[in-house]
PAZAPA-4460 file (N, C-alpha, C; in steps of 0.05 Angstrom, whole numbers, plus 32768, in hexadecimal, padded with zeros to 4 digits):
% residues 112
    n_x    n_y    n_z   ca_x   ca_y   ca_z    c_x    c_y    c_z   seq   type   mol
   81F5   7FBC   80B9   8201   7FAF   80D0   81EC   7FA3   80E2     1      X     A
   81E9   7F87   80EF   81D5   7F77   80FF   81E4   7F7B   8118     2      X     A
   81DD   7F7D   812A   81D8   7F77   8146   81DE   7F5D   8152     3      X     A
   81F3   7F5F   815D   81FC   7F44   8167   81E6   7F2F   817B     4      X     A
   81E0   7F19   8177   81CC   7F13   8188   81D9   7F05   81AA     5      X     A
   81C8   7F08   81C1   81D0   7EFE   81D3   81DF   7EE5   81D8     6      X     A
   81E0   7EDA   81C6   81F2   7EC2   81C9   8214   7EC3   81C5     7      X     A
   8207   7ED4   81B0   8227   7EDD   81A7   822E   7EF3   81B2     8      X     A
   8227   7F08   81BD   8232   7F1F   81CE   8242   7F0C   81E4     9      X     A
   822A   7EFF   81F8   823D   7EF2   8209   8251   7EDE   8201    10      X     A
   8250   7ECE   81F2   826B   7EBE   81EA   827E   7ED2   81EA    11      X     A
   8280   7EE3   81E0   8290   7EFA   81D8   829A   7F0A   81FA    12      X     A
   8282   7F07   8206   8296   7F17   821E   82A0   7F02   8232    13      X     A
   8297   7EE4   822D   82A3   7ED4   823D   82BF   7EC8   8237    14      X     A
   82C9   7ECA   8215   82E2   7EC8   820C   82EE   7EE6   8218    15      X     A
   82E4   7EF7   8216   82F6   7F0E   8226   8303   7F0E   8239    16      X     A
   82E7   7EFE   8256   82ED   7EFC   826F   8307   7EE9   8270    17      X     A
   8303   7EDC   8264   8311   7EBE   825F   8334   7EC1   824E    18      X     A
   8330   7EDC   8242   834A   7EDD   822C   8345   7EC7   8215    19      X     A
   8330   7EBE   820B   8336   7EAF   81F3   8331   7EBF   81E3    20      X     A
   833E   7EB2   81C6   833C   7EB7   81A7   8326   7EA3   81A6    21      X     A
   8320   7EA6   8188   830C   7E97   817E   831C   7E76   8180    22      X     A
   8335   7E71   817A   8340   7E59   817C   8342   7E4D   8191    23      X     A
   834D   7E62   81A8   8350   7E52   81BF   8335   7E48   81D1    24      X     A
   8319   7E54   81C2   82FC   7E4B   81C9   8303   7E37   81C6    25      X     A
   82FE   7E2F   81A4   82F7   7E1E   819D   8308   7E07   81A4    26      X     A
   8329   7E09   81A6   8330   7DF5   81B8   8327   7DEA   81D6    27      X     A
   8323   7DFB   81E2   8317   7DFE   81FE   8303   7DEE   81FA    28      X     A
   82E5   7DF4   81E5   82C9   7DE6   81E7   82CF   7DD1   81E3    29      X     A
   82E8   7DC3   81CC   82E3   7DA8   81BE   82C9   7DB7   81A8    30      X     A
   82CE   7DCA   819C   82BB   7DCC   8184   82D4   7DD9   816E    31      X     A
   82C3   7DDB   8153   82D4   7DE4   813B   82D5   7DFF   813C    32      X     A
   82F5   7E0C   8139   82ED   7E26   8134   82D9   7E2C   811A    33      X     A
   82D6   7E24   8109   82C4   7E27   80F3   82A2   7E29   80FB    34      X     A
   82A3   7E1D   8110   827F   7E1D   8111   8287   7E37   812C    35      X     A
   829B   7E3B   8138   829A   7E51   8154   8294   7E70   8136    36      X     A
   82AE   7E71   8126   82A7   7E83   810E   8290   7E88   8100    37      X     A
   828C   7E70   8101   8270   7E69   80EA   8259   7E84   80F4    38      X     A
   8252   7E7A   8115   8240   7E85   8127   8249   7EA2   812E    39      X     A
   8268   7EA7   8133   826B   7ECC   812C   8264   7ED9   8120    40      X     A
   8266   7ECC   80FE   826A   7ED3   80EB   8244   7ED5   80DE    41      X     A
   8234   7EBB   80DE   821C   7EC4   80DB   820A   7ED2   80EF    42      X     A
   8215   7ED5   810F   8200   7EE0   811B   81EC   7EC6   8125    43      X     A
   81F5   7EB0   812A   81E3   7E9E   8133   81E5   7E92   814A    44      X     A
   81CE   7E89   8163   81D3   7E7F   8178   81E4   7E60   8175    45      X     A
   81F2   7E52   8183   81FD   7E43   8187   81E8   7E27   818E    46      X     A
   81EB   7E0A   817E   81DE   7DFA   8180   81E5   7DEE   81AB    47      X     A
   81CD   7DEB   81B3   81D0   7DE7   81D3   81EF   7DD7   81DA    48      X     A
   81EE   7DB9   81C5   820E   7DB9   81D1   8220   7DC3   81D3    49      X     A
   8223   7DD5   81C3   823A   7DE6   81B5   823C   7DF7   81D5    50      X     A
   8220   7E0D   81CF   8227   7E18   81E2   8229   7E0D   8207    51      X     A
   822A   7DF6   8208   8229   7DEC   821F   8253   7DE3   8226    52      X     A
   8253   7DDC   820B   8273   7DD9   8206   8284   7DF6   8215    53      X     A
   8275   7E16   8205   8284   7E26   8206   827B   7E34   8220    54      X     A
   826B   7E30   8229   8268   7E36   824D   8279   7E23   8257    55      X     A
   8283   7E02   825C   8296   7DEE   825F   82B0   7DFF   8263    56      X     A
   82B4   7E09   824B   82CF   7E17   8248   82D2   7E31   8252    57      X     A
   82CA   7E44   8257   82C5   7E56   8267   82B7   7E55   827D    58      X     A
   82B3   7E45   828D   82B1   7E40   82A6   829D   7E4A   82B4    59      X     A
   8281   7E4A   82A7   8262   7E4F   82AD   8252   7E3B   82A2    60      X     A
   823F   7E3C   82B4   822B   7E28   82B5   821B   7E35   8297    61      X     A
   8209   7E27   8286   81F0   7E31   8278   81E4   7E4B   8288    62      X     A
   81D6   7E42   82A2   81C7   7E50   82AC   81CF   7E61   82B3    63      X     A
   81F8   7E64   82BB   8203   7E7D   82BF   81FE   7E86   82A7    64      X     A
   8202   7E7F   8289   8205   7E95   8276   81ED   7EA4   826C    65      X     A
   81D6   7E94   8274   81C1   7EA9   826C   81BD   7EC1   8284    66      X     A
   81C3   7EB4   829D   81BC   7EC6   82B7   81C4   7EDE   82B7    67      X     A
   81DF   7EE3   82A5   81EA   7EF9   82AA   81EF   7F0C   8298    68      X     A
   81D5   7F07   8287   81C5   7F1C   827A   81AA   7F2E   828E    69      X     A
   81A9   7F22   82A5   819B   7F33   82B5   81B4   7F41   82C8    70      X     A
   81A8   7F62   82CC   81B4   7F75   82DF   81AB   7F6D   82FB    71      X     A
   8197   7F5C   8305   8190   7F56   831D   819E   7F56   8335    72      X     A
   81B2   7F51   8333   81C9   7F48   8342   81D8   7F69   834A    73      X     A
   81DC   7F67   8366   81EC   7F7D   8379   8205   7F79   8367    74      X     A
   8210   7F95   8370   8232   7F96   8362   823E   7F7A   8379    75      X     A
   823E   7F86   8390   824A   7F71   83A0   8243   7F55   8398    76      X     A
   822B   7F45   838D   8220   7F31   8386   8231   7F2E   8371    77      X     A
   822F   7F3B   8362   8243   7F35   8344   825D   7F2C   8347    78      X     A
   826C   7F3B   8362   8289   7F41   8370   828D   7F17   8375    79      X     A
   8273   7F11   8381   827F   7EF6   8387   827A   7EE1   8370    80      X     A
   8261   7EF1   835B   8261   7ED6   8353   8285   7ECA   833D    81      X     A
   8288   7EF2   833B   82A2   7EE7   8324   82B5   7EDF   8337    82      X     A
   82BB   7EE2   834D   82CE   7EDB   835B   82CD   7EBE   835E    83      X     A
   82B2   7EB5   8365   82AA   7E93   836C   82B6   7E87   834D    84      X     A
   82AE   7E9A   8338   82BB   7E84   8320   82D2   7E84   8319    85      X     A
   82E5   7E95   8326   82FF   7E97   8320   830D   7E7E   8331    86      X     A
   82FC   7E78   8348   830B   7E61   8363   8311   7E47   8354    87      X     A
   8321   7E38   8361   8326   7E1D   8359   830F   7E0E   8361    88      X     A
   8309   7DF4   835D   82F9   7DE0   8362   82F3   7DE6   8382    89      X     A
   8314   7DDE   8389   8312   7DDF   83AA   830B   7DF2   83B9    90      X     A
   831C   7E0F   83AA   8311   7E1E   83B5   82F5   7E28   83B5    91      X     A
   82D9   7E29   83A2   82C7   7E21   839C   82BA   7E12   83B6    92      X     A
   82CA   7DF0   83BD   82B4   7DE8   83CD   82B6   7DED   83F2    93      X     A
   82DC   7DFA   83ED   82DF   7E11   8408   82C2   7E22   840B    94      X     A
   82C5   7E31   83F2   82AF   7E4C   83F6   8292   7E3D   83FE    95      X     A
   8288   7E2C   83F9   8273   7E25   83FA   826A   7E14   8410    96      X     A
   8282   7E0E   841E   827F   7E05   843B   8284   7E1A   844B    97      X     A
   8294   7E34   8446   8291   7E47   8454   8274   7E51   8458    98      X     A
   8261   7E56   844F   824A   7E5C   8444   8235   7E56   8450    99      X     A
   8241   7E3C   844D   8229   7E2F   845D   822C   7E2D   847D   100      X     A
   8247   7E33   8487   8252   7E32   84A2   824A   7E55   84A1   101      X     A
   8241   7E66   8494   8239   7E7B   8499   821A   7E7B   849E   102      X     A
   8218   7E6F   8491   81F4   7E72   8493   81E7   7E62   84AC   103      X     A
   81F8   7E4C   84AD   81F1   7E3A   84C9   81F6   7E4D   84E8   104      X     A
   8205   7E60   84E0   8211   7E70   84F9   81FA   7E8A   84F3   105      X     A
   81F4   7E91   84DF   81DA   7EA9   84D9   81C1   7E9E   84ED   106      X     A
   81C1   7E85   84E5   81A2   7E75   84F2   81A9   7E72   8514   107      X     A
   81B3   7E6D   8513   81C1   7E6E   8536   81B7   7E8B   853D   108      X     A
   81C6   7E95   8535   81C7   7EB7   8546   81B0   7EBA   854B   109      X     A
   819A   7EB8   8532   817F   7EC0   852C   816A   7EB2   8540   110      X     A
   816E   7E9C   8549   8160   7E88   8555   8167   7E97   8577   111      X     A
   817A   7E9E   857D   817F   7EA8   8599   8178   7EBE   8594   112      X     A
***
C-alpha cells in the first residue's frame, strides 16, 4: 500500500468540504474524469493547470491549497478563513470593507 501524496490527500479533502464525487470535480474543473481517476488511481500530482482548474472549482486560490497544509493558523484564524470562503462575492467584498473600516478605526484609537 503507497501513501497518498499531498496533492491528492488535499483534492480529496476539498471534494469533501465541497460534497463532490470524482464526477461532479471533474465537471466543476472543465477537466476529464479519466485524467481526475487517472491521478487517484496512480498517486500522481496534478499537471499546474489541472490543478489550478480544481482549486477554480472548489473555491481556493493555489496559494490557499498549499497554505493549508501548514497548522500555523489560530483555531479562530481557521474559523474565518472557512467562513470568508463559504461568503458570496458580495458578501466577500462586504467583509473586506468591514476590515478595513476596522483597522482604520484600530489606527485612530492608537494615535490618541
Amino acid at each position: 500500500m503507497y501513501e497518498e501524496n499531498f496533492c491528492i490527500r488535499r483534492i480529496k479533502e476539498l471534494m469533501e468540504k465541497n460534497n463532490f464525487n470524482a464526477y461532479r470535480l471533474a465537471c466543476k474543473a472543465g477537466i476529464s474524469l479519466s485524467t481526475l481517476t487517472s491521478m487517484f488511481d496512480k498517486n500522481t500530482d496534478p499537471r499546474v493547470q489541472t490543478l489550478e482548474k480544481i482549486c477554480s472549482a472548489c473555491g481556493v486560490s493555489v496559494s490557499q491549497f498549499f497554505e493549508r497544509s501548514s497548522k500555523d493558523l489560530t483555531t479562530e484564524q481557521e474559523y474565518l478563513l472557512e467562513t470568508y470562503d463559504h461568503l458570496s462575492p458580495s458578501g466577500k467584498n462586504h467583509l473586506v470593507s468591514y476590515l478595513n473600516y476596522l483597522a482604520q478605526c484600530d489606527e485612530s484609537s492608537q494615535e490618541n
